[in-house]
C-alpha positions in Angstrom: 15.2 45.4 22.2 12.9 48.6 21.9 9.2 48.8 21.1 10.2 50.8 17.9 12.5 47.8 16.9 9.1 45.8 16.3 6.5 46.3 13.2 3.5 47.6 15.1 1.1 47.4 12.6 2.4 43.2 13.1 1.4 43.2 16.8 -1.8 41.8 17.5 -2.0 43.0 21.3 0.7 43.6 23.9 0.6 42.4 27.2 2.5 42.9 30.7 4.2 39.8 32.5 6.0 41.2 35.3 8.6 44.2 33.8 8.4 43.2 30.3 6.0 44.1 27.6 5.3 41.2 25.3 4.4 42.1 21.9 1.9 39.5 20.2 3.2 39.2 16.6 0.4 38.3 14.2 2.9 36.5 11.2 3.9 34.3 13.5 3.7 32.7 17.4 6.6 34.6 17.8 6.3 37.5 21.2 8.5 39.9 21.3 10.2 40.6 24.7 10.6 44.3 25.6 12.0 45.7 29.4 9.4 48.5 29.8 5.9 49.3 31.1 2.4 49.3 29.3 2.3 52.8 30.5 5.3 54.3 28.7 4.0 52.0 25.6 1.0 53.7 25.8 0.6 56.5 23.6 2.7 54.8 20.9 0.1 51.8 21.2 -2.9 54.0 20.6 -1.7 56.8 18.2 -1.2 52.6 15.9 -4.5 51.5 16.6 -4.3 50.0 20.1 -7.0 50.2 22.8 -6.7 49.5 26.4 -8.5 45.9 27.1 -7.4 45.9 30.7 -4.9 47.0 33.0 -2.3 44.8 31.5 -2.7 44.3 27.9 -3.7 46.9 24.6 -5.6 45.1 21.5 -5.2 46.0 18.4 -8.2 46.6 17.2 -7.7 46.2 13.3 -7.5 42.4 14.2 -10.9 42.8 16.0 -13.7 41.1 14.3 -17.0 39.8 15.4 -17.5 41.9 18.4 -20.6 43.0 17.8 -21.8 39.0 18.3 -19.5 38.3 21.1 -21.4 41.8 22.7 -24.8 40.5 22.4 -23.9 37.0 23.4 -22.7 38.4 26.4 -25.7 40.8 26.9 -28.2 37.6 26.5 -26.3 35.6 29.0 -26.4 38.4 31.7 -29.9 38.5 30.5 -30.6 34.9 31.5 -28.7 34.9 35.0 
């Protein structure tokens, strides 16, 4: 299987386990298994929507809500400490 085998605008975020590329499909629980890196997914990811969350998995950030409170929760708890 290829990354351009899979709906992208269906992936919710893609992650790397090892040497495979597990797509995150939003329809279902299903993951996609793909042999390849999160660096030759890359462009493909982001020209669809996808931002890099950390050094192993991409988002996509049209299933992104509420960040702005998650943000400020975490700003009030460094806040605190």
């Amino acid at each position: 299987m290829q990354i351009s085998d899979v709906n992208i605008n269906e992936v919710e975020y893609a992650e790397v386990r090892g040497h495979y590329l597990y797509l995150k499909m939003r329809t279902n629980s299903y993951e996609y298994k793909v042999r390849t890196s999160l660096k030759e997914s890359y462009t493909l990811l982001e020209m669809n929507g996808f931002t890099l969350a950390n050094k192993s998995t991409m988002i996509n950030l049209k299933y992104i809500k509420n960040i702005l409170i998650l943000c400020i929760l975490i700003y009030v708890v460094i806040l605190i400490k």
